[in-house]
DRENDO-1510 file (C-alpha; in Angstrom, 1 decimal, always signed):
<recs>
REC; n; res; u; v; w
REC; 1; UNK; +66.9; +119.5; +42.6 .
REC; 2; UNK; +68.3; +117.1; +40.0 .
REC; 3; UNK; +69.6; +120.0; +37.2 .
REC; 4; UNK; +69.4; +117.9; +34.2 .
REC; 5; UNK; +67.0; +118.8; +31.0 .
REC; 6; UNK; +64.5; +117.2; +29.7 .
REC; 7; UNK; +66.0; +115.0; +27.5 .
REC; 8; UNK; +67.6; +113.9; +30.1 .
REC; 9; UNK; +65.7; +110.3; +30.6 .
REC; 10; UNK; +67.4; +107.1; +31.0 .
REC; 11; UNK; +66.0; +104.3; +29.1 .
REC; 12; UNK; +65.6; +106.2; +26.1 .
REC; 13; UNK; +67.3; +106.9; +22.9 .
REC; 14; UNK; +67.9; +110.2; +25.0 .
REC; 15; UNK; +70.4; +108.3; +27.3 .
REC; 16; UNK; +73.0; +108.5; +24.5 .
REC; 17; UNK; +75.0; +111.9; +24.5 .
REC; 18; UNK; +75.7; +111.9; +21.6 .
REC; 19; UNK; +71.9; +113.0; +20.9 .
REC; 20; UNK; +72.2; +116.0; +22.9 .
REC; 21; UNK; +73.6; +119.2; +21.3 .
REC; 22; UNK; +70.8; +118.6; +18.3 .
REC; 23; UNK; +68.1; +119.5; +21.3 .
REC; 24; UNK; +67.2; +122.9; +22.4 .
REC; 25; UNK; +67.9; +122.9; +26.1 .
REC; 26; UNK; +65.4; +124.0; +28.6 .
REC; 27; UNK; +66.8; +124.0; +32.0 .
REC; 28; UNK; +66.1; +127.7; +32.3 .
REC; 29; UNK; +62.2; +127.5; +32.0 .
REC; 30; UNK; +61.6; +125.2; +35.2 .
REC; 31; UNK; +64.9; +126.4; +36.7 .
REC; 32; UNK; +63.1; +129.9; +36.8 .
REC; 33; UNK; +60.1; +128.6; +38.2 .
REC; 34; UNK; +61.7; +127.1; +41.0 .
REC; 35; UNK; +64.2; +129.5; +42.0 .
REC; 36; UNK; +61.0; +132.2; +42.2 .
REC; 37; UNK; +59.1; +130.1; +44.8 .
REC; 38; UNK; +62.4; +129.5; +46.6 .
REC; 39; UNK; +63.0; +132.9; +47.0 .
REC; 40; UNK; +59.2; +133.7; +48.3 .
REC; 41; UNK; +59.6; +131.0; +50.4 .
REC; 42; UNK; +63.4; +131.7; +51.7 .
REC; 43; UNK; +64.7; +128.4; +50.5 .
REC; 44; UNK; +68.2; +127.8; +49.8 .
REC; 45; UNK; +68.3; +124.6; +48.1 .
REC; 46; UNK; +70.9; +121.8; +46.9 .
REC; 47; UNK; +71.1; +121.9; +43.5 .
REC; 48; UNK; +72.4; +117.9; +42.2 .
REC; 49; UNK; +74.1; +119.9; +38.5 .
REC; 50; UNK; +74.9; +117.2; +36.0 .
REC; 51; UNK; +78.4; +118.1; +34.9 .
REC; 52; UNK; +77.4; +117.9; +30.8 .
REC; 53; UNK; +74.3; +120.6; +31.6 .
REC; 54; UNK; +76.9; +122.5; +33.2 .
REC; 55; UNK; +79.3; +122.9; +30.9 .
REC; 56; UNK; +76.0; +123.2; +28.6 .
REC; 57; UNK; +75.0; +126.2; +30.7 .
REC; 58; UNK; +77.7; +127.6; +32.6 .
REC; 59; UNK; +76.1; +131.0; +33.3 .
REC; 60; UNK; +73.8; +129.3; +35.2 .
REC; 61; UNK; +75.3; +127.5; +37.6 .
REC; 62; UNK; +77.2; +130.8; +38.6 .
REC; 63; UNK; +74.2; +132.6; +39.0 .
REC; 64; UNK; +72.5; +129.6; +41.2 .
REC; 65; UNK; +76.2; +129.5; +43.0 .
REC; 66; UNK; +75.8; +133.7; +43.9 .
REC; 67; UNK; +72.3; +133.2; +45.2 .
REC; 68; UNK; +73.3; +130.9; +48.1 .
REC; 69; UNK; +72.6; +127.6; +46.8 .
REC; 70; UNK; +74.5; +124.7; +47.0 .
REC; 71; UNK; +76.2; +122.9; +44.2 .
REC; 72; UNK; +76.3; +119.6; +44.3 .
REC; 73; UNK; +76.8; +116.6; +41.6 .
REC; 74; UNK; +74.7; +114.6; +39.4 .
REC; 75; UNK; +77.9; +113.0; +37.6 .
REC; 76; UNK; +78.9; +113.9; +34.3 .
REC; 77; UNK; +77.0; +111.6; +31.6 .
REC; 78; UNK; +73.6; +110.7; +33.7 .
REC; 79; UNK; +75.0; +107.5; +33.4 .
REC; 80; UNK; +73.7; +104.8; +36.5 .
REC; 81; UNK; +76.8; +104.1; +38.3 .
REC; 82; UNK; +75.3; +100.3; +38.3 .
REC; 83; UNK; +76.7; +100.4; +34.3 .
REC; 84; UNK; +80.5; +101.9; +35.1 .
REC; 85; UNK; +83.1; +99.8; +36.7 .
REC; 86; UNK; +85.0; +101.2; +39.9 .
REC; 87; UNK; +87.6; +103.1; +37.3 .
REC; 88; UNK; +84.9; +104.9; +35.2 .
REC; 89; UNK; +82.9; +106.3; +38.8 .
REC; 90; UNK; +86.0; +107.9; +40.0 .
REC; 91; UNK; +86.6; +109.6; +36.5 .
REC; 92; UNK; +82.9; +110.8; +36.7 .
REC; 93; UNK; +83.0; +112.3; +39.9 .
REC; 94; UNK; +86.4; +114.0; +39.5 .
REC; 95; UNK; +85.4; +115.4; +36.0 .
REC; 96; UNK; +82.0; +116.8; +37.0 .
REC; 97; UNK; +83.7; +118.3; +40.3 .
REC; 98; UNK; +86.0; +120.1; +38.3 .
REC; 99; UNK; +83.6; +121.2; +36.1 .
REC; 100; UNK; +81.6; +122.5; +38.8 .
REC; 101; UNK; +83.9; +123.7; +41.3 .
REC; 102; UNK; +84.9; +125.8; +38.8 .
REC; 103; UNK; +82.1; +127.5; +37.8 .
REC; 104; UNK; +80.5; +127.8; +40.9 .
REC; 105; UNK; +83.4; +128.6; +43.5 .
REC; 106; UNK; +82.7; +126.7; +46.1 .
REC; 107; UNK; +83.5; +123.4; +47.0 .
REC; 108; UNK; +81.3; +120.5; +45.9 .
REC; 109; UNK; +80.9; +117.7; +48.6 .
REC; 110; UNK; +77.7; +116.0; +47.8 .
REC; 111; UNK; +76.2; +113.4; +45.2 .
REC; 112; UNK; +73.4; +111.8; +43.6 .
REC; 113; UNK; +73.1; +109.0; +41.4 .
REC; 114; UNK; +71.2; +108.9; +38.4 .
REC; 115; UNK; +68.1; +106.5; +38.5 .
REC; 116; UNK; +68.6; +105.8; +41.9 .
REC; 117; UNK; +71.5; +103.8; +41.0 .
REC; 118; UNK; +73.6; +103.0; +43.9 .
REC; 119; UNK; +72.5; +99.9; +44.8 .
REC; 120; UNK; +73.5; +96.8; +46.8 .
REC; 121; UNK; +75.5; +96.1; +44.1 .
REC; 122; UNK; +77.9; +98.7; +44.1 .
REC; 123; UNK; +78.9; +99.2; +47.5 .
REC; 124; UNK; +82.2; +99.9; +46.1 .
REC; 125; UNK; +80.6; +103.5; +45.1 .
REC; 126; UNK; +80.5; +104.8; +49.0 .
REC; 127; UNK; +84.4; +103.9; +49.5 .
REC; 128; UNK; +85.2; +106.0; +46.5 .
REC; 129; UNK; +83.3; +109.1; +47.7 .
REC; 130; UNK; +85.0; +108.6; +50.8 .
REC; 131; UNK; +87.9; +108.9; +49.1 .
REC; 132; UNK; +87.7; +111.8; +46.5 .
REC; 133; UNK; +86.5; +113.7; +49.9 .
REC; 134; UNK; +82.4; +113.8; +49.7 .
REC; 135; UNK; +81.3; +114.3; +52.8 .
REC; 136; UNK; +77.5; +113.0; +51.7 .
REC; 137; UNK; +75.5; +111.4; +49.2 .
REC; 138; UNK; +71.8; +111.6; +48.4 .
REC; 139; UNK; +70.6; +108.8; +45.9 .
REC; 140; UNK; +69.0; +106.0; +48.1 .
REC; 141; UNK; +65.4; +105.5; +47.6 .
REC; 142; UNK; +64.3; +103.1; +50.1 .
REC; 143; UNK; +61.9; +101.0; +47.6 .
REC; 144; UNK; +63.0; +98.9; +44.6 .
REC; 145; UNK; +62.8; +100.8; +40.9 .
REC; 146; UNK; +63.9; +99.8; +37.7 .
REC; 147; UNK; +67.7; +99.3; +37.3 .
REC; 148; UNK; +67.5; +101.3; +40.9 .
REC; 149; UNK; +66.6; +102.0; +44.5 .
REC; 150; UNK; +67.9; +99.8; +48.0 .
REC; 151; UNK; +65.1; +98.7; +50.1 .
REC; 152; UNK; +65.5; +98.4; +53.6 .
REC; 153; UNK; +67.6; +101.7; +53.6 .
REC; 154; UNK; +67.1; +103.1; +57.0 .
REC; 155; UNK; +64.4; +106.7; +56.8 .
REC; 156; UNK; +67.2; +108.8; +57.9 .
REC; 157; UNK; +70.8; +110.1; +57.7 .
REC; 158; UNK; +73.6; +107.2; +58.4 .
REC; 159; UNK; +77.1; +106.5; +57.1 .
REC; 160; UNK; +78.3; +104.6; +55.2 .
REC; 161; UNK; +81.1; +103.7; +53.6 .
REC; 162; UNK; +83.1; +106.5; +55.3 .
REC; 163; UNK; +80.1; +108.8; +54.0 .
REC; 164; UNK; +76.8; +110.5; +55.2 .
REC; 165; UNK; +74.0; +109.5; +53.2 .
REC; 166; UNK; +70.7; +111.3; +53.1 .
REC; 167; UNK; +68.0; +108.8; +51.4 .
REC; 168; UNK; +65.0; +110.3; +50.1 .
REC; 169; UNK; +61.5; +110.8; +52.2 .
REC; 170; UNK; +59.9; +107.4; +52.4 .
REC; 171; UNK; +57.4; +105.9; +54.9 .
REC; 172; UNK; +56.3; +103.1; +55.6 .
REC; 173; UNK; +52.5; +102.2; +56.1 .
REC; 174; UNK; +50.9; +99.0; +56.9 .
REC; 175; UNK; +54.0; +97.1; +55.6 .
REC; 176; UNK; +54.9; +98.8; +52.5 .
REC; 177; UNK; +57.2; +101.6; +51.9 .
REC; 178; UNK; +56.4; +104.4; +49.7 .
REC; 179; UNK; +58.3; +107.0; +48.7 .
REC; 180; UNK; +56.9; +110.6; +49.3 .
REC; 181; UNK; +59.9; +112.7; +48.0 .
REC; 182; UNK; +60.1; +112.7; +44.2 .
REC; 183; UNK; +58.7; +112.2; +41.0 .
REC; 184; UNK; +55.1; +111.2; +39.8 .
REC; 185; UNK; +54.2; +110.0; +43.2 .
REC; 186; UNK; +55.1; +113.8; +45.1 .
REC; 187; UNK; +52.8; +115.6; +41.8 .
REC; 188; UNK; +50.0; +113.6; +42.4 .
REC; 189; UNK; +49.8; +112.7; +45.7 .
REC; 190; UNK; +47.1; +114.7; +47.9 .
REC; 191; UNK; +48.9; +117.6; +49.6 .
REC; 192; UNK; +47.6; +116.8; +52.8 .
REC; 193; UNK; +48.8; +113.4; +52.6 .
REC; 194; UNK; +52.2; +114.0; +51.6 .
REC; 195; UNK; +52.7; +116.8; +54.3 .
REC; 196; UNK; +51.4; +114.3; +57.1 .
REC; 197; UNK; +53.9; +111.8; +55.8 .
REC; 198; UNK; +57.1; +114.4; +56.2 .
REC; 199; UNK; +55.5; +115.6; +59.5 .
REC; 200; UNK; +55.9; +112.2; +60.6 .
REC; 201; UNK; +59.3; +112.0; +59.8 .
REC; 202; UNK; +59.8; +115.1; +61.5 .
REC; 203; UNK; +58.6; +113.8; +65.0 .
REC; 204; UNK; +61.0; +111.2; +64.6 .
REC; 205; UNK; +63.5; +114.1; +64.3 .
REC; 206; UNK; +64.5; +113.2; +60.7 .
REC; 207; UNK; +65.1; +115.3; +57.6 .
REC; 208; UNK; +62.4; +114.7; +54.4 .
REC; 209; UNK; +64.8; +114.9; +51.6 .
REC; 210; UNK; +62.5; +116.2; +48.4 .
REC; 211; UNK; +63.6; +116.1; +44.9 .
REC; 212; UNK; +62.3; +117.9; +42.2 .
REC; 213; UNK; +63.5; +117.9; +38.2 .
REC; 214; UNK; +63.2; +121.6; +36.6 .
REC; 215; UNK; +61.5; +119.4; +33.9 .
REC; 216; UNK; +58.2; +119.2; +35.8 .
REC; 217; UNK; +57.5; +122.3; +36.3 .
REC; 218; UNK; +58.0; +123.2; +32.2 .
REC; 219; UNK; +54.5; +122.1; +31.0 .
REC; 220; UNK; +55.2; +123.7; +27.8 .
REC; 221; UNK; +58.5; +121.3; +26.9 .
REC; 222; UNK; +58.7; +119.8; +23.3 .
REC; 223; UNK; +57.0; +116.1; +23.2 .
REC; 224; UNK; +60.1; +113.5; +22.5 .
REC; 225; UNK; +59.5; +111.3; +19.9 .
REC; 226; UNK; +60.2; +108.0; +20.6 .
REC; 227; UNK; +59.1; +107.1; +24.5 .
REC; 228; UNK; +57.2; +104.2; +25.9 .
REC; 229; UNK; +53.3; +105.2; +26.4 .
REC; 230; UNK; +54.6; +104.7; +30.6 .
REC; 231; UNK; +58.1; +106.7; +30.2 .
REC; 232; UNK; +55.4; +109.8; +28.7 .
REC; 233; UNK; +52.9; +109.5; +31.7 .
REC; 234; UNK; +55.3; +109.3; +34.1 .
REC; 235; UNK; +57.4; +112.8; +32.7 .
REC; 236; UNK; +54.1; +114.6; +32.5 .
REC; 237; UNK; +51.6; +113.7; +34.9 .
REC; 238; UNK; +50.4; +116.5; +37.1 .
REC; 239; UNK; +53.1; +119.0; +35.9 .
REC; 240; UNK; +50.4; +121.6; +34.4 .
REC; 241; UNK; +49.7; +122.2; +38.1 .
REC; 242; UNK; +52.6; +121.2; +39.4 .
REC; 243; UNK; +54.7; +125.1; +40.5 .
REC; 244; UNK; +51.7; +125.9; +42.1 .
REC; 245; UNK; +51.0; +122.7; +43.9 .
REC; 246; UNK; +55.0; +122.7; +44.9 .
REC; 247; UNK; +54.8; +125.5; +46.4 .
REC; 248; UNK; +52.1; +125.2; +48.6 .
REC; 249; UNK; +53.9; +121.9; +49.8 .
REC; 250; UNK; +56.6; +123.6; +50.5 .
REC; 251; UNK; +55.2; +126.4; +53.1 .
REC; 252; UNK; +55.6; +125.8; +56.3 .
REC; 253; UNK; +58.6; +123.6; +56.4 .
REC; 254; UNK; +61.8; +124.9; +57.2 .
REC; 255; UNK; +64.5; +123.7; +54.7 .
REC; 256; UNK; +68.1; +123.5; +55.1 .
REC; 257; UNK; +70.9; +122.1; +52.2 .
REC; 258; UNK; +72.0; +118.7; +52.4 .
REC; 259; UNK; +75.1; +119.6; +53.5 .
REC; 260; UNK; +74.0; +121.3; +56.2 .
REC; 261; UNK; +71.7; +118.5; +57.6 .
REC; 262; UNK; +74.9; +115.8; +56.8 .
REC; 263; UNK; +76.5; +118.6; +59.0 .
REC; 264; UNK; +74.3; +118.9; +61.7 .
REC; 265; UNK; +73.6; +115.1; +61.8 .
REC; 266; UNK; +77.5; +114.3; +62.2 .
REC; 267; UNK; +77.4; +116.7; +64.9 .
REC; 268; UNK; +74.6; +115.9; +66.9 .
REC; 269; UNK; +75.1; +112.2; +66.8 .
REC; 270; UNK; +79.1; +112.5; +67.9 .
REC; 271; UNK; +80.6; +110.8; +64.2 .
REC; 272; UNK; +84.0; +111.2; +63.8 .
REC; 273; UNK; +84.1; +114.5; +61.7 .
REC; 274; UNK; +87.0; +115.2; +58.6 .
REC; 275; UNK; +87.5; +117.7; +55.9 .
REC; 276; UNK; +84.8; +118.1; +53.2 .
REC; 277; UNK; +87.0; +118.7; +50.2 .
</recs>
């Protein structure tokens, strides 16, 4: 999961911080939601915590931390890293490590990008991680998006940059990728399509990455003034029946955190291993 609130949107007059502490938060709502079916289900997921929610809400990352989930970072500003130069990623990741590390006591070794946003032109961004001592990152969707997105990422777990990256479920199907792990497309989506597609990465022996946003599964969040007709559909399709719906997705599988897949890829494959913080 991406743990960001609702207000959370890029592309809005939401994207500016400085609008933030005048909104109720709502993490909590969908956050309890999901942590319920995870526990039914026996999931221990990886939990992408923007670093501003977290200091926001630090109670909650310390209870997610003490029920076996891994913490993980969303940066600290849910800022795409293609707006920051090279200087202003570093300071994001180090900041929202702190902040997390902190709280949650344990060490954080993965990442996501906001929006998708590591991109063929910031190659830089993998070389950093590497650096600060990630051992993975998560934000590669395999099909274009606004701002976002790298196609022709490869379906499964790879390095690069010194890093393991874990892109998100995609398949492709007579010629065009689509991307079965996240957002509008994963609530609206038949079931039984959606759980082929995964099953089909899974006889190829590779992981379905799935991300989910505790906004959609709050069907009862405040409307936000301001948004594009298409930036309101997209937040709100198909979340009335969306905790329901996820968790029947989710039976079956067996789910591990993306650290241990990165993990288990590096050793299975033979890469050279190192530290993780």
């Amino acid at each position: 999961m991406d743990v960001e609130d609702y207000y959370h949107l890029l592309d809005t007059p939401y994207a500016d911080p400085a609008t933030w502490a005048a909104i109720e938060g709502r993490t909590h709502v969908g956050m309890g939601r999901i942590r319920a079916i995870a526990d039914r289900l026996g999931i221990r997921a990886t939990l992408f915590v923007l670093g501003a929610e977290a200091r926001r809400h630090p109670a909650l990352v310390r209870s997610l931390a003490a029920d076996g989930h891994e913490i993980a970072s969303h940066g600290m500003w849910h800022r795409r890293v293609t707006g920051l130069s090279p200087a202003q990623f570093r300071e994001e990741l180090a900041e929202s490590r702190a902040v997390l590390e902190d709280l949650a006591g344990q060490a954080v070794v993965g990442f996501r990008a906001p929006g998708y946003s590591l991109t063929p032109a910031t190659p830089w961004a993998f070389e950093i991680l590497a650096e600060l001592g990630f051992l993975y990152d998560s934000s590669l969707l395999p099909v274009a998006v606004r701002d976002g997105g790298w196609p022709g990422t490869p379906g499964g777990p790879h390095l690069r940059g010194g890093v393991v990256e874990l892109p998100l479920a995609a398949s492709t199907l007579a010629g065009v990728t689509i991307a079965w792990g996240a957002g509008a497309r994963l609530r609206v989506t038949p079931p039984w399509l959606v759980r082929a597609m995964w099953r089909r990465l899974h006889r190829r022996g590779l992981p379905a990455v799935v991300l989910v946003h505790p906004r959609e599964l709050d069907d009862a969040r405040p409307s936000l003034p301001g948004l594009t007709v298409r930036r309101r559909l997209a937040s709100t399709v198909g979340v009335r029946s969306y905790p329901k719906r996820l968790a029947g997705l989710l039976e079956g599988f067996r789910f591990q955190t993306c650290r241990a897949i990165a993990e288990d890829w590096l050793r299975r494959d033979g890469a050279p291993s190192r530290p993780a913080s």
